[in-house]
C-alpha positions in Angstrom: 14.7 -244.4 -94.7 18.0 -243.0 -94.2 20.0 -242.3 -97.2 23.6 -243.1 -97.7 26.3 -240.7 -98.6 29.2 -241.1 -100.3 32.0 -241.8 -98.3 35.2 -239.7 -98.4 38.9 -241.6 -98.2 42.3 -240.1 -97.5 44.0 -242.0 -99.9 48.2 -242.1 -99.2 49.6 -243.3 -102.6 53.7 -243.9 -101.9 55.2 -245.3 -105.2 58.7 -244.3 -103.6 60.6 -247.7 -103.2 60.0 -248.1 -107.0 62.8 -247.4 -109.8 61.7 -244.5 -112.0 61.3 -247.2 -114.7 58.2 -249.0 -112.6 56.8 -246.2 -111.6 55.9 -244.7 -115.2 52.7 -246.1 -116.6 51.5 -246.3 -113.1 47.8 -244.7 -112.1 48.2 -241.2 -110.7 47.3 -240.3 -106.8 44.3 -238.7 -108.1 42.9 -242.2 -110.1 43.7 -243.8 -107.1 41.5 -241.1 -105.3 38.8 -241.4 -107.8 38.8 -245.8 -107.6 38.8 -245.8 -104.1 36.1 -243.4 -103.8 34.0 -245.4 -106.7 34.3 -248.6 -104.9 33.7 -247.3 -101.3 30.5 -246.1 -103.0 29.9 -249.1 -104.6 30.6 -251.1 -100.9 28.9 -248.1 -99.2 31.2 -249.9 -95.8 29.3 -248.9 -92.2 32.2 -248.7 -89.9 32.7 -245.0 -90.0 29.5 -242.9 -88.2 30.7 -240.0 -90.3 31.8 -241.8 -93.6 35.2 -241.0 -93.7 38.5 -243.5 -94.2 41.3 -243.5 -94.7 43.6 -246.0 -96.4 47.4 -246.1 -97.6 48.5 -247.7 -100.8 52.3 -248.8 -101.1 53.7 -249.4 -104.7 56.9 -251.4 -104.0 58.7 -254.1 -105.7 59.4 -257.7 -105.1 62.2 -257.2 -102.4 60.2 -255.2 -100.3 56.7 -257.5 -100.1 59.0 -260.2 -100.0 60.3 -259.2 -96.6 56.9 -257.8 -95.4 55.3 -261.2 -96.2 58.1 -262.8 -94.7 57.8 -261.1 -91.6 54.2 -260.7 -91.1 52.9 -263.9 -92.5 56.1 -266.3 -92.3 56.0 -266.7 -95.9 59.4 -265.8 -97.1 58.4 -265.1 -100.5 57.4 -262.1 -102.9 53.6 -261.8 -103.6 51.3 -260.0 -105.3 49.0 -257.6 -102.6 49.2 -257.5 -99.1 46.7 -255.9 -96.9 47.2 -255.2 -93.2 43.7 -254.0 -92.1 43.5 -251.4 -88.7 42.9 -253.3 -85.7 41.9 -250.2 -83.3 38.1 -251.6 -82.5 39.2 -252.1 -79.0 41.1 -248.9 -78.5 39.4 -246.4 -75.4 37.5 -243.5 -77.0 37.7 -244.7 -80.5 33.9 -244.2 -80.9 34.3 -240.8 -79.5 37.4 -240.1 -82.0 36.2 -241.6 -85.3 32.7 -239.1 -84.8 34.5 -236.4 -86.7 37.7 -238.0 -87.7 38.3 -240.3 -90.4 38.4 -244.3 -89.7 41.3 -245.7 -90.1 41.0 -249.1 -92.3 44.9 -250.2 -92.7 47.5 -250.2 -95.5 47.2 -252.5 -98.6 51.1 -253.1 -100.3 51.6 -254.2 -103.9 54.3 -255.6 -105.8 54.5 -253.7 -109.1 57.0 -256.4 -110.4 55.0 -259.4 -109.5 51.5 -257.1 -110.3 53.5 -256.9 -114.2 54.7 -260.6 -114.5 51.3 -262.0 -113.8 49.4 -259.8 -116.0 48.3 -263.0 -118.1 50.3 -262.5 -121.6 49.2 -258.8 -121.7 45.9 -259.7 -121.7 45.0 -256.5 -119.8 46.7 -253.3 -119.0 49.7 -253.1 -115.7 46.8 -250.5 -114.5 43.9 -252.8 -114.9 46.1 -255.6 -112.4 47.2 -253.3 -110.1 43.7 -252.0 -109.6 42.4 -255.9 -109.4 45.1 -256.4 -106.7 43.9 -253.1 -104.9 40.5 -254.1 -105.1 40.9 -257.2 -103.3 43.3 -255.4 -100.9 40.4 -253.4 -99.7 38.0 -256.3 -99.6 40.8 -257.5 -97.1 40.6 -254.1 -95.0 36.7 -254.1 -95.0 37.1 -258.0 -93.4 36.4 -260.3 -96.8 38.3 -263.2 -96.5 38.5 -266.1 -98.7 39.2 -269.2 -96.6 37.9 -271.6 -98.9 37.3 -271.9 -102.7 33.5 -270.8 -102.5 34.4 -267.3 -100.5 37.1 -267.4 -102.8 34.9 -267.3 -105.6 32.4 -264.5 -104.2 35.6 -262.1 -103.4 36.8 -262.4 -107.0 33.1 -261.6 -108.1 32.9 -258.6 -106.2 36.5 -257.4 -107.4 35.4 -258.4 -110.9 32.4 -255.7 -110.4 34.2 -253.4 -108.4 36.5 -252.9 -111.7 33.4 -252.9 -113.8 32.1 -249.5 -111.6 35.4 -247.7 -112.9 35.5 -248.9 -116.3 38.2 -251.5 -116.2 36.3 -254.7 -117.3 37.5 -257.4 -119.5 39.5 -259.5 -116.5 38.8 -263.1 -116.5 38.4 -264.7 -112.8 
């Protein structure tokens, strides 16, 4: 039996779009590091033969995700995560590449403004959303989808336990 090892993610953490005022309060690079890591462990995802990802995390605020989802998805409205997973399966030698360097798995944006407004009457900490709406970001990248209410169901499941593996339980789905 062969036995899994932790994965290893680049994590790119850019909070630079936001105000000084949203960014305070905010998870450090280095919790982000440490979630990502938990719940890559937790997922223990196949697509890399050497175990390595990487991912980017954008902090932004309403204007900015509103133009993203306007533009990408034809929505032209502000929302709370958006997650744009790599599409590089078909690229020539990628096989060859991703044997010693890390796969890439895509970018997942969220809104702090909309992440703070829906926080449910400060029921839980700005923290405890934003790392909900990550969390289902990177179900996104690792292709969970939620077309219809049951998937919909077993995605917020798995984000509800994915928060439970760092600590940050209490959410109601």
């Amino acid at each position: 039996m062969t036995q899994y090892l932790s994965p290893e993610i680049d994590l790119w953490v850019d909070t630079t779009e936001l105000v000084p005022a949203q960014s305070s309060g905010l998870p450090t690079p280095q919790t982000w590091q440490i979630w990502f890591e938990t719940w890559l462990s937790e997922l223990q995802p196949t697509a890399s033969p050497i175990n390595q990802y990487e991912v980017s995390l954008l902090l932004t605020n309403d204007a900015t995700i509103q133009q993203l989802n306007a533009t990408y998805r034809h929505q032209d409205q502000a929302t709370d995560v958006l997650a744009f997973a790599t599409q590089d399966t078909d690229m020539p030698g990628a096989e060859v590449i991703y044997q010693s360097s890390p796969r890439p798995l895509g970018d997942v944006i969220i809104s702090v403004e909309t992440a703070q407004r829906q926080r449910h009457n400060d029921h839980y900490t700005l923290s405890q959303e934003l790392a909900w709406l990550a969390a289902h970001g990177l179900l996104h990248l690792l292709g969970w989808d939620h077309p219809d209410d049951a998937s919909l169901k077993i995605m917020l499941d798995k984000q509800y336990r994915l928060l439970e593996t760092i600590n940050l339980i209490g959410l109601e789905v």
